[in-house]
Every structure is written in structure tokens, then in C-alpha cells.
DRENDRENMAR-837476 format. One record per residue (C-alpha): residue in one letter; y, z, x. Coordinates in pm, whole numbers, plus 50000, padded with zeros to 5 digits. Each point is the difference from the previous one (the first is absolute). Example, Ala and Ser with C-alpha at 12.3 -4.5 7.8 and 13.67 -1.06 7.14 Angstrom:
+----+-------+-------+-------+
| aa |     y |     z |     x |
+----+-------+-------+-------+
|  A | 49550 | 50780 | 51230 |
|  S | 50344 | 49934 | 50137 |
+----+-------+-------+-------+
//
This chain:
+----+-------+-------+-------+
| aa |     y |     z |     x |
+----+-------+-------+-------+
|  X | 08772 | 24220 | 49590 |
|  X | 50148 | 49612 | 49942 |
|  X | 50395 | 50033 | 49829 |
|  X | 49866 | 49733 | 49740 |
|  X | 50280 | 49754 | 49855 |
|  X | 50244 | 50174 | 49762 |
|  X | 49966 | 49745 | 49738 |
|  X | 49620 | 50052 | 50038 |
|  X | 49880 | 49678 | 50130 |
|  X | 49750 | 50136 | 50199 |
|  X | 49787 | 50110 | 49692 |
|  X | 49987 | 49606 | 49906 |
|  X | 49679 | 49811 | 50012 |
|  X | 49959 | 49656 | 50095 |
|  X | 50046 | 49710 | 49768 |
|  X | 49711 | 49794 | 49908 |
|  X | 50252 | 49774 | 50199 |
|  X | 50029 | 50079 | 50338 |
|  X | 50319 | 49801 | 50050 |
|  X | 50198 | 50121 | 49738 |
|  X | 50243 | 50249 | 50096 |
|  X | 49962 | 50365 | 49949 |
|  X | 50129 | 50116 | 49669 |
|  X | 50136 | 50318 | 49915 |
|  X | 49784 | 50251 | 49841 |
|  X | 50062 | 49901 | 49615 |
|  X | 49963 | 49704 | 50062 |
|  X | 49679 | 49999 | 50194 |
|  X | 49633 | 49938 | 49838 |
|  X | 49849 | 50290 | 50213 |
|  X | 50152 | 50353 | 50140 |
|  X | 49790 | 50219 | 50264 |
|  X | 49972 | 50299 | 49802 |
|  X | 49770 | 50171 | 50250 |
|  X | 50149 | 50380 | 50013 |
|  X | 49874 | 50074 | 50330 |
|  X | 50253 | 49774 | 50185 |
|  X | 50318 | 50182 | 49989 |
|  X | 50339 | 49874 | 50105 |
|  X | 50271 | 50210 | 50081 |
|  X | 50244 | 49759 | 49802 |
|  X | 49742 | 50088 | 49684 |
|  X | 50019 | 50321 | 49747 |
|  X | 49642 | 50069 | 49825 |
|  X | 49947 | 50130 | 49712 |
|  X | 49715 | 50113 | 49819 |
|  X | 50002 | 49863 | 49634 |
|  X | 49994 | 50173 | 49665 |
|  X | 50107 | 49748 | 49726 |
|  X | 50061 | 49627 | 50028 |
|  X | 50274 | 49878 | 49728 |
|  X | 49908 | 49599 | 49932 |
|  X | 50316 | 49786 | 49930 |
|  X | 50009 | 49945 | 49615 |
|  X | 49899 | 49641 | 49998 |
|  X | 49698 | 50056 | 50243 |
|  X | 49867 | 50246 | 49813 |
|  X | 50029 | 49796 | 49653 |
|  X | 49792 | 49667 | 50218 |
|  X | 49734 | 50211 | 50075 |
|  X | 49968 | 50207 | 49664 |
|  X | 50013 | 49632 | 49880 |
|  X | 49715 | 49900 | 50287 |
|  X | 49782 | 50254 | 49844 |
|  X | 50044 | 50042 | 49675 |
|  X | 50229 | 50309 | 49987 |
|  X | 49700 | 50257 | 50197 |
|  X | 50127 | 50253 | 50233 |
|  X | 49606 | 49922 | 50172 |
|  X | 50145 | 49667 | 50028 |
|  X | 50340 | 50044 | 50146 |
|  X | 49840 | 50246 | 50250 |
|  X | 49772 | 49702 | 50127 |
|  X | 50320 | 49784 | 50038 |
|  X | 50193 | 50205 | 50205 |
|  X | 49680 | 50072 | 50202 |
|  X | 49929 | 49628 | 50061 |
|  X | 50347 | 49885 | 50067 |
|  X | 50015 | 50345 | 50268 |
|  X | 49698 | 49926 | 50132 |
|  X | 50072 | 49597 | 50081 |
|  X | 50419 | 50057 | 50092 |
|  X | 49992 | 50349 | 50129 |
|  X | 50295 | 50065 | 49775 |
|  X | 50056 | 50021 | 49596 |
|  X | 50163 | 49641 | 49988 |
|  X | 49869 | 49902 | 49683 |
|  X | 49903 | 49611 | 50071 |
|  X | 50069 | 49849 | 49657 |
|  X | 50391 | 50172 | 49914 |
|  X | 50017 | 50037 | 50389 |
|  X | 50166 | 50349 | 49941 |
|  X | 49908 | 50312 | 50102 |
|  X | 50167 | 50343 | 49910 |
|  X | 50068 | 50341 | 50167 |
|  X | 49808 | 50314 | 50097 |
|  X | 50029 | 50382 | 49994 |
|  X | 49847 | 50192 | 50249 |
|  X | 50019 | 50272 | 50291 |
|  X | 50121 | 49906 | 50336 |
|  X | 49694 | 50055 | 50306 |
|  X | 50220 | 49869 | 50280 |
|  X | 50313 | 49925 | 50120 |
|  X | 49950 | 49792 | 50308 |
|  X | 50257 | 50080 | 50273 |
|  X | 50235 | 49653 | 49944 |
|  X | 50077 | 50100 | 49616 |
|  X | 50072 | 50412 | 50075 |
|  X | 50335 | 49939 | 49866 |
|  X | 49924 | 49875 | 49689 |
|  X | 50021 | 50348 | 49852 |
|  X | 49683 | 50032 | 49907 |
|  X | 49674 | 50302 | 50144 |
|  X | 49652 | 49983 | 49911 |
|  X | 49887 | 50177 | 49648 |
|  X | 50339 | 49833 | 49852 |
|  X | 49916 | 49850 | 49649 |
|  X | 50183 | 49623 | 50029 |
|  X | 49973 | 49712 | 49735 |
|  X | 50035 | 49625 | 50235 |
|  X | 50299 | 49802 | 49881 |
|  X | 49846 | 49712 | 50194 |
|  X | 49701 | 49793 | 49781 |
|  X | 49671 | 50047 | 50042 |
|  X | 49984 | 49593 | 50054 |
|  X | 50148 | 50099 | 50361 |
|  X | 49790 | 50370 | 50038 |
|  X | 49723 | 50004 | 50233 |
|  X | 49731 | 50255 | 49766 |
|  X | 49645 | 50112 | 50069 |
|  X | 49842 | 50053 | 49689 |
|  X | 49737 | 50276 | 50016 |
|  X | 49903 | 50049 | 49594 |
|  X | 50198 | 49956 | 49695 |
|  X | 50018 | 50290 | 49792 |
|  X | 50119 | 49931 | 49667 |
|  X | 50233 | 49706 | 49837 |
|  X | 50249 | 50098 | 49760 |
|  X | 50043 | 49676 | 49768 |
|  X | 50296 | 50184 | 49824 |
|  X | 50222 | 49986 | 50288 |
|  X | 49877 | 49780 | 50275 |
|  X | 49903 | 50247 | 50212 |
|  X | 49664 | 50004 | 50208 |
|  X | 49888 | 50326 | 50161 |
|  X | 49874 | 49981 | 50361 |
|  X | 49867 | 50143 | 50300 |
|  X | 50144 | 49747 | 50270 |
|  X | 50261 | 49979 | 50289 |
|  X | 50270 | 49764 | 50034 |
|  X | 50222 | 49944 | 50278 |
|  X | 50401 | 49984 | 49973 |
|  X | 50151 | 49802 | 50257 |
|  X | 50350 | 50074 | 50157 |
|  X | 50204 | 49761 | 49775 |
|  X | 49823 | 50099 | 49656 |
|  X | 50196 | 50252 | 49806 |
|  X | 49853 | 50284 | 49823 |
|  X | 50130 | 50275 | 49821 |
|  X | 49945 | 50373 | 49993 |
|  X | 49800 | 50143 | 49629 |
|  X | 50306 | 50213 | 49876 |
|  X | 49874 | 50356 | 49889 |
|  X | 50173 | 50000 | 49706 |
|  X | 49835 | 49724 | 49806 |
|  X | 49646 | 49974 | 49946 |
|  X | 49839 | 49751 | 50209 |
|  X | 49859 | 49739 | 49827 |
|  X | 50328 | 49976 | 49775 |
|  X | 50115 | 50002 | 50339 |
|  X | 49800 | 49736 | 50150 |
|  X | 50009 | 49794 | 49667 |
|  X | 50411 | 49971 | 50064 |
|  X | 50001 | 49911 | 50367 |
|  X | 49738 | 49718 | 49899 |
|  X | 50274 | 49820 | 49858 |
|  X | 50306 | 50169 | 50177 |
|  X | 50188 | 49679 | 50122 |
|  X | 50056 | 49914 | 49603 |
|  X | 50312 | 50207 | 49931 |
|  X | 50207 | 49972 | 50308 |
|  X | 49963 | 49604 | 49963 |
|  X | 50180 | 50072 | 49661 |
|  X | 50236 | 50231 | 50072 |
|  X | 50132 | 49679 | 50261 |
|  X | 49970 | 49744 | 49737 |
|  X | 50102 | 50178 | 49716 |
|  X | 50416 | 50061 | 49875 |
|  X | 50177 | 50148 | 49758 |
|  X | 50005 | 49790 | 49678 |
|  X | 49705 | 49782 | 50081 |
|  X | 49749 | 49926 | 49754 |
|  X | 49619 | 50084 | 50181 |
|  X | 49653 | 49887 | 49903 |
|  X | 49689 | 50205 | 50091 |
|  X | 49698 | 49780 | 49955 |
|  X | 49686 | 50239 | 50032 |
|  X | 50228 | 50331 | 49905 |
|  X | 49771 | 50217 | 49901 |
|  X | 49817 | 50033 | 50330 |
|  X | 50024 | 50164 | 50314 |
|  X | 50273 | 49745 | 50205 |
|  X | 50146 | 49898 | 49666 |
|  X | 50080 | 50388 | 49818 |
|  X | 50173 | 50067 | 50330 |
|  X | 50225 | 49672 | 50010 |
|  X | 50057 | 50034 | 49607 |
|  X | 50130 | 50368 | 50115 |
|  X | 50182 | 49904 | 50341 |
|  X | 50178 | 49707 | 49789 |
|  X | 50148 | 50170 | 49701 |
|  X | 50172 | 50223 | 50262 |
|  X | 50140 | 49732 | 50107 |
|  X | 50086 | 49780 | 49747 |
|  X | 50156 | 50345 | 49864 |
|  X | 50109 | 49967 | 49563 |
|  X | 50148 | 49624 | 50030 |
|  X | 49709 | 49891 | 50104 |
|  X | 49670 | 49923 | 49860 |
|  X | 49593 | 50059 | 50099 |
|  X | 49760 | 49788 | 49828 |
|  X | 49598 | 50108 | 50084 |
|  X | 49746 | 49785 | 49929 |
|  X | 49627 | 50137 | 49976 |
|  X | 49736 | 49858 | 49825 |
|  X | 49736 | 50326 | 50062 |
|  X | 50025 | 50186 | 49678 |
|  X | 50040 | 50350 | 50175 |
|  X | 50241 | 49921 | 50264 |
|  X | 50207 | 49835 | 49727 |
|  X | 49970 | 50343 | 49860 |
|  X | 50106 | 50185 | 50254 |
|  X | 50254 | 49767 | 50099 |
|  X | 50219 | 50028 | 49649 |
|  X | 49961 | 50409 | 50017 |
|  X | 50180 | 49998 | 50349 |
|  X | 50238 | 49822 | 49817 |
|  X | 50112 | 49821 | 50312 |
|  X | 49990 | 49673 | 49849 |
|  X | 50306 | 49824 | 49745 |
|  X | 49667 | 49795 | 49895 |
|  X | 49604 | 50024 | 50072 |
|  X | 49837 | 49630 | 49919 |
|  X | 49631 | 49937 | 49988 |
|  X | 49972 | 49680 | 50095 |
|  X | 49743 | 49853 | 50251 |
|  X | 50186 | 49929 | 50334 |
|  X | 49790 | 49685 | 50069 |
|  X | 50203 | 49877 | 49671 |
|  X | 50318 | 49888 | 50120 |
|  X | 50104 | 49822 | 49711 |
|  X | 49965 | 50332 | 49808 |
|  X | 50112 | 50206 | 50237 |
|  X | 50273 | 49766 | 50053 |
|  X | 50129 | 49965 | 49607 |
|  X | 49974 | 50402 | 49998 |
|  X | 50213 | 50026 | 50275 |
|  X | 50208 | 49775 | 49863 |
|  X | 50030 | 50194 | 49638 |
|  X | 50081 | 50354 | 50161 |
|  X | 50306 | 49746 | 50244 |
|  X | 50186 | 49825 | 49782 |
|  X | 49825 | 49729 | 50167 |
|  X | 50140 | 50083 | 50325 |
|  X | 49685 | 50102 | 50205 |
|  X | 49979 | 50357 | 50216 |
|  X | 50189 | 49985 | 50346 |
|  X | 49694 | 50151 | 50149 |
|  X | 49622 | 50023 | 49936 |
|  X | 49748 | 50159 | 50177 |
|  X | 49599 | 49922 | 49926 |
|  X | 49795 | 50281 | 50063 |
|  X | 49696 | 49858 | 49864 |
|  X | 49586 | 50062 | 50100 |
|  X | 49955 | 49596 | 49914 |
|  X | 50058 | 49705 | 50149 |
|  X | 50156 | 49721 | 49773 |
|  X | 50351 | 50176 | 49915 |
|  X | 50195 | 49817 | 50233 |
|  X | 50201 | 49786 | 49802 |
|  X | 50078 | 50275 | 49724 |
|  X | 50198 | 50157 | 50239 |
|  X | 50199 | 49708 | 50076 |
|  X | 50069 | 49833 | 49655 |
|  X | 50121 | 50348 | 49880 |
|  X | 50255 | 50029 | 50315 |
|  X | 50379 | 49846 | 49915 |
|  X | 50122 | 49746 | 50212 |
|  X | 50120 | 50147 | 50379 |
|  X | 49769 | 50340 | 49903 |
|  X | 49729 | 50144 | 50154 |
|  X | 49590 | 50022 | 49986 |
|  X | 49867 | 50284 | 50235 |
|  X | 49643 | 49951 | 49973 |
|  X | 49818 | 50327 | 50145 |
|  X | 49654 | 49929 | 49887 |
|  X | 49714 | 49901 | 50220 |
|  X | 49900 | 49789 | 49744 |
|  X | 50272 | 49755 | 50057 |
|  X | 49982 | 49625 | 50120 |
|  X | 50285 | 49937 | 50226 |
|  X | 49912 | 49664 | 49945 |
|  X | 50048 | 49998 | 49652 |
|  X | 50312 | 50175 | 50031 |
|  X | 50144 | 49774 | 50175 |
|  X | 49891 | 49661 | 49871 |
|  X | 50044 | 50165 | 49677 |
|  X | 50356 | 50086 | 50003 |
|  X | 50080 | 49645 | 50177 |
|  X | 49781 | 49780 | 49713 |
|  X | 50244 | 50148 | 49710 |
|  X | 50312 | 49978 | 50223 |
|  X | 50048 | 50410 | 49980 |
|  X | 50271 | 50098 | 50257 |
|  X | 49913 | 50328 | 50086 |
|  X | 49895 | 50208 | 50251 |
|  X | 49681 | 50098 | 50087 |
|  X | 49866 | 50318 | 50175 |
|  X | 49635 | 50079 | 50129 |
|  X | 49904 | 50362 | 49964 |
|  X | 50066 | 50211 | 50361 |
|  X | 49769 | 50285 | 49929 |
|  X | 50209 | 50202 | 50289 |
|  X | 50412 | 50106 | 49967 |
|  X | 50147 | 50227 | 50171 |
|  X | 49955 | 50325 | 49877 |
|  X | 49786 | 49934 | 49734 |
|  X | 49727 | 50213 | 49995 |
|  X | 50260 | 50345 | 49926 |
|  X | 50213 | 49747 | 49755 |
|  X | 49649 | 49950 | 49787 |
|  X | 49891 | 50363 | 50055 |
|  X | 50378 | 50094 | 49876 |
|  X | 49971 | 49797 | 49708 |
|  X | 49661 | 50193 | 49868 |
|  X | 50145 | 50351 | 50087 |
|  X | 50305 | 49953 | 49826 |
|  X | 49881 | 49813 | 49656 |
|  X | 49741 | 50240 | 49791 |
|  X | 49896 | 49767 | 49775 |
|  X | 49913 | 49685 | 50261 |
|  X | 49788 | 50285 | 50251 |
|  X | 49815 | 50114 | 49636 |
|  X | 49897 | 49662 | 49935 |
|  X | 49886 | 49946 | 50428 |
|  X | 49828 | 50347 | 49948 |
|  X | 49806 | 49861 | 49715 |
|  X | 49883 | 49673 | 50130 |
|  X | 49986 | 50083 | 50366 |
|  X | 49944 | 50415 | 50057 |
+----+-------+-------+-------+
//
């Protein structure tokens, strides 16, 4: 059998034009998802759940009109035409948990034997995936059940299902495991942090990775404007403050902010937010030299950065690396250790 290219170019379909270079798989229109090539630089594996990004999801509950009938035929029609879950309008994908069905002989070291359960730590935007029949579609928490296989190429991480959590709570955290490590860089003792989406997935685990390290001096403001994540938000009592103002307000957001600051601004934000339009929140609530991490797929980068430069806001900007070293076990760590943030993941997610 062919090695196949590690970065999986050889699963990329032509462009409609034929001069344009090759792009890499997440970038590409069109994957070969046909399962009965294999590539010994490939790891298969046959699909169980597929977790959509946040903001995806939210388009196409939006695209038709909040049905789980209706976000089924999405994700079939976007498989069917791209060969992957690359969700055309957000251009996002998400993650999937499965079992592996082969380990081609170029990725044997990655640790990994067939009948492992694995969650991808890659996006679906990039995974080549066969989709056979959708099962069921769990509005609640994202999730669509499948039968489908995907192929894993030898540069897209993946992590092991630990046996000591249950697996979707599992599979809900490593969705959005690149959110804490990002903080625990960015975030020092003393500094003043704003969560903007806090009450969800990405944004409960920054609001918990940054009061650990902002330790007492230092100060955690949330903002959710979903009535029950607020909830659960002030009852972790992670937060010095919980606002509920809509992100796409930065004025408000900003004046808020500005109230719980002494006018000063945070040093850091991070927007963890399912909409698009919260750009500039994030920045006009940032001090001058701070940060904005924005981790959303929601985000305009654009916006970001013509944003900051059109109110003369000197800080600096960071676009969300869903992949750190390590992690996947820093997430999983998180959630094992902290009761009360694994109840609340249990009760959305298990």
C-alpha cells in the first residue's frame, strides 16, 4: 500500500481551479473520504459520536429553526458535498470519539491498537469522514451520534478516552481542551481576567484555570448572558463578578468592566463566545499593553485587528491555538480534580 503524505495531502481533491496550488486539508473544499484506500501514514477509525464546535452547531440550529431533523440534514449535506464536517458558513468543524479499526504501518508508534476508544484533537474541518447514517442529535450538548469512519492522519493528535471519566464528559472537555493551557501562559499572579462566554464549555474551564492563577490578589470577572450558565457560574463561585451583559455590546460590556476596575480595564480577556460580533468587547475592556486571547471560532480576525487599530488600543492580540502541549491530560486534570466543574460537565454533557 502507498505511504500517503503525513500532513494528508493525498486525501485532497482538486480545486475547481486547476492552477491553484494544493491546499492543506482544512483548508481544502473537498477531502477523499473513500475508506477503502488506506495509507500506511493514515489511522482509521470507526466513529461513534461527532462533537460540533460550539458556533457551528448554533449556525445550523439557527439554519433550521432549532430541529435536531434539521441539524441532522446539515451535517449530512455539508458531509456529503466536502467529505468532511467543515461546516461552510462558521467554516469550523469540531472533534470526534470513536474506536480505532487500523493503524497503518507508518503511524505504529503513535501508541495507539485497534479497539482503543480515542477522541481527535485535530477538527473535523481537516478529517476525512464517511458518513454511513446519523443516529441521533443531541441539541443539549452539540453532539451528533453516528455510524461513520474517519481517518487520522500522522500529524493530527488524538487522545486516549481515560477510564476514569465518563465519556461524553470526557469528550465534551477535550472539545475545547486548548482553552486552559492558553491561560495558564497568559495569565499571572495579580492580574485582573475577563471570561466573556463563562458559563460554557471553553469559558467554565478558563474562568477555573485563571483564578488559579491570578491566585487572592487577583480578580475573575465572567460574563454570561444564558440564564443557567450564569447560574451555574456564581455557584462555582469562581468568579469576583458574573455580568450579564450581551458581548456584541461593547459599550456595556466596556462601562461594566470599567465599574468592577477602577476604570483600569482587565490585563487579559479571553472570548469564549458561540457568536460572531463580540470582537471589539474584548478589546475595549482590555487596559492599555494587556491582552485579548480570543478562542472562539466565532471570531473575525479581521475585526480584531482593524478593531483594536481604529480606537488606537495597544495591546496584544492572540488567535485561539486549539493544540498546546500537553493539553489534553492538563483539561482531563482539571475535571478530575474540581467536583463541582465535572458535576456541572456531567449534567450538560453525560
Amino acid at each position: 500500500m502507498e505511504p500517503g503524505d503525513p500532513l494528508g495531502l493525498h486525501r485532497v481533491l482538486p480545486e475547481e481551479d486547476a492552477s491553484a496550488p494544493l491546499p492543506l486539508p482544512q483548508r481544502a473544499t473537498r477531502l477523499d473520504a473513500d475508506i477503502d484506500k488506506c495509507f500506511e501514514s493514515e489511522i482509521l477509525v470507526d466513529v461513534e459520536t461527532l462533537n460540533i464546535d460550539a458556533a457551528s452547531f448554533k449556525q445550523m440550529e439557527e439554519a433550521s429553526d432549532g430541529t435536531a431533523t434539521g441539524v441532522a440534514e446539515l451535517v449530512r449535506q455539508t458531509v456529503a458535498a466536502r467529505g468532511k464536517q467543515h461546516n461552510p458558513v462558521t467554516g469550523s468543524g469540531g472533534m470526534l470519539l470513536g474506536k480505532v479499526k487500523r493503524v497503518g504501518d507508518l503511524v505504529s508508534e503513535r501508541g495507539v491498537k485497534v479497539g482503543d476508544r480515542i477522541a481527535t484533537l485535530a477538527s473535523l474541518s481537516l478529517t476525512p469522514l464517511a458518513l454511513k447514517r446519523i443516529i441521533a442529535v443531541r441539541l443539549e450538548s452539540c453532539q451528533v451520534d453516528v455510524e461513520a469512519t474517519a481517518v487520522i492522519f500522522a500529524t493530527a493528535p488524538f487522545a486516549k478516552i481515560p477510564t476514569n471519566l465518563p465519556v461524553r464528559v470526557a469528550l465534551a472537555a477535550l472539545d475545547v481542551a486548548g482553552a486552559a493551557p492558553q491561560v495558564a501562559r497568559l495569565a499571572k499572579s495579580g492580574d485582573s481576567v475577563l471570561v466573556l462566554g463563562a458559563g460554557g464549555k471553553s469559558g467554565l474551564l478558563c474562568a477555573l484555570e485563571a483564578r488559579r492563577r491570578v491566585g487572592p490578589r487577583g480578580k475573575v470577572i465572567g460574563l454570561e448572558t444564558y440564564e443557567p450558565f450564569a447560574k451555574d457560574l456564581i455557584e462555582l463561585g469562581l468568579c469576583d463578578a458574573v455580568i450579564q451583559e450581551d458581548a456584541r455590546d461593547a459599550v456595556a460590556v466596556r462601562d461594566r468592566v470599567a465599574e468592577l476596575t477602577a476604570g483600569e480595564g482587565v490585563d487579559l480577556s479571553l472570548s469564549c463566545v458561540n457568536v460572531p460580533g463580540c470582537e471589539m468587547a474584548a478589546i475595549v475592556a482590555t487596559k492599555d499593553r494587556g491582552k485579548a486571547y480570543f478562542f472562539a471560532m466565532s471570531t473575525s480576525f479581521t475585526a480584531c485587528a482593524l478593531g483594536a487599530e481604529g480606537i488606537g488600543a495597544d495591546i496584544d492580540i492572540y488567535i485561539g491555538n486549539g493544540y498546546a502541549h500537553g493539553h489534553a491530560e492538563h483539561t482531563l486534570d482539571i475535571l478530575r480534580e474540581d467536583d463541582r466543574l465535572r458535576s456541572i460537565f456531567g449534567r450538560r454533557y453525560g
